[in-house]
C-alpha positions in Angstrom: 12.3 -4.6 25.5 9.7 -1.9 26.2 9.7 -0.3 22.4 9.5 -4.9 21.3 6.3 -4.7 23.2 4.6 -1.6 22.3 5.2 -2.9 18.6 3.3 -6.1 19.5 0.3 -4.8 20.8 0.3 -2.6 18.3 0.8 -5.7 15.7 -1.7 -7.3 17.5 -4.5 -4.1 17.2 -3.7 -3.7 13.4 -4.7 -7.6 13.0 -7.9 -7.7 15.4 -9.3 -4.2 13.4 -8.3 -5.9 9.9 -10.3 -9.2 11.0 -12.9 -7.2 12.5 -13.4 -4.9 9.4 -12.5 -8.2 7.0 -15.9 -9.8 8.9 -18.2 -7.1 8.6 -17.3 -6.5 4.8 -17.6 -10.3 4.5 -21.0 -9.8 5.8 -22.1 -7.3 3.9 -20.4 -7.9 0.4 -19.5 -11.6 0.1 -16.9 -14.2 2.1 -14.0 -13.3 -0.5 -14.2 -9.2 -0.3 -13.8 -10.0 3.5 -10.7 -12.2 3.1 -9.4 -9.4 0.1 -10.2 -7.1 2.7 -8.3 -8.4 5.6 -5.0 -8.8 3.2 -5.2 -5.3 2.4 -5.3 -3.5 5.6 -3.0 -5.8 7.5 -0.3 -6.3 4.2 -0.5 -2.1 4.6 0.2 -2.6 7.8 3.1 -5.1 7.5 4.9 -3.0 5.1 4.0 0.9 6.7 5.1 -0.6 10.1 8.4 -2.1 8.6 9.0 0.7 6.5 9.0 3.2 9.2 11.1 1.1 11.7 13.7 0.6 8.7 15.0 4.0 9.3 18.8 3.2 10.5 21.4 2.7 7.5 21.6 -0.9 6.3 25.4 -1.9 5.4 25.5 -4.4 2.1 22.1 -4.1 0.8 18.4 -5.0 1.6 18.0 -6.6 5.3 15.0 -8.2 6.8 13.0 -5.6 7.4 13.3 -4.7 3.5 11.8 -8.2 2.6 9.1 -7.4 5.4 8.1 -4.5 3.1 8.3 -6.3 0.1 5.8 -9.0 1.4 3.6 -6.4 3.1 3.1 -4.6 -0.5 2.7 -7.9 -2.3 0.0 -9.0 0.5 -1.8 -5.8 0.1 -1.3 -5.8 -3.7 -2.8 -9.5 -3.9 -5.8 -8.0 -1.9 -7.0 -5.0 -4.5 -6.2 -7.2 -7.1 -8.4 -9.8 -5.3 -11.2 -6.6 -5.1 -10.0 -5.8 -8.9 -11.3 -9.0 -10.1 -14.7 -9.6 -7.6 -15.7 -6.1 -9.6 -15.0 -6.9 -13.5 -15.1 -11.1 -13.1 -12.3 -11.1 -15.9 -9.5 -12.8 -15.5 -6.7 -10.8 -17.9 -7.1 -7.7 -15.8 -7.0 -9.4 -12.6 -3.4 -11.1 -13.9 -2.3 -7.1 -15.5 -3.3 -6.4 -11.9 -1.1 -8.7 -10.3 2.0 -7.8 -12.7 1.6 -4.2 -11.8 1.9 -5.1 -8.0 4.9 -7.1 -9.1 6.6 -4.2 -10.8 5.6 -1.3 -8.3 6.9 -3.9 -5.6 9.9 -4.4 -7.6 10.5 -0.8 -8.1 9.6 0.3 -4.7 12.8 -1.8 -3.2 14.8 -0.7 -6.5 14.6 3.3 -5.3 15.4 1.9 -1.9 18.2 0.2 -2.2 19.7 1.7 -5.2 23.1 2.8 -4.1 23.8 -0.8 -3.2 24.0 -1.8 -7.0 
């Protein structure tokens, strides 16, 4: 119960900082490089968090907290990819952006759960 709660304050923390952070770069450098910014650091945090409490062995293949990961990398990936495209303003290497995520994503969870295939 005690180790639940610690985790969401800490949760909680991660999310004020990125909205925090995601305000003062919206300030500063436009409304959508605040919004990219606050999918970044909290889809880092999402799948850092759930990585490291992943540690025990998982019995028949990716679990919960693997698809936790998976959407904490996506999230962050959508966010630099958002940041990728506020730079150039072209749209093919925002979408080569966004298929790289896919594949590193994809790849990440391969190495991870590869002696369940």
């Amino acid at each position: 119960m005690a180790e639940s709660k610690q985790y969401n304050i800490t949760t909680m923390a991660a999310y004020i900082a990125a909205i925090v952070v995601g305000v003062v770069v919206g300030i500063y450098f436009g409304f959508m490089n605040g919004v990219f910014t606050v999918l970044v650091i909290s889809g880092a945090y999402l799948a850092l968090s759930f990585f490291v409490k992943d540690r025990k062995e998982n019995e028949g293949g990716p679990s919960e907290l693997g698809a936790a990961v998976m959407g904490g990398i996506l999230l962050a990936g959508i966010g630099v990819c958002g940041f990728v495209y506020s730079s150039t303003e072209d749209v093919a290497i925002a979408v080569v952006c966004l298929i790289a995520v896919m594949i590193l994503s994809s790849a990440i969870l391969f190495f991870r759960y590869r002696k369940y295939l």
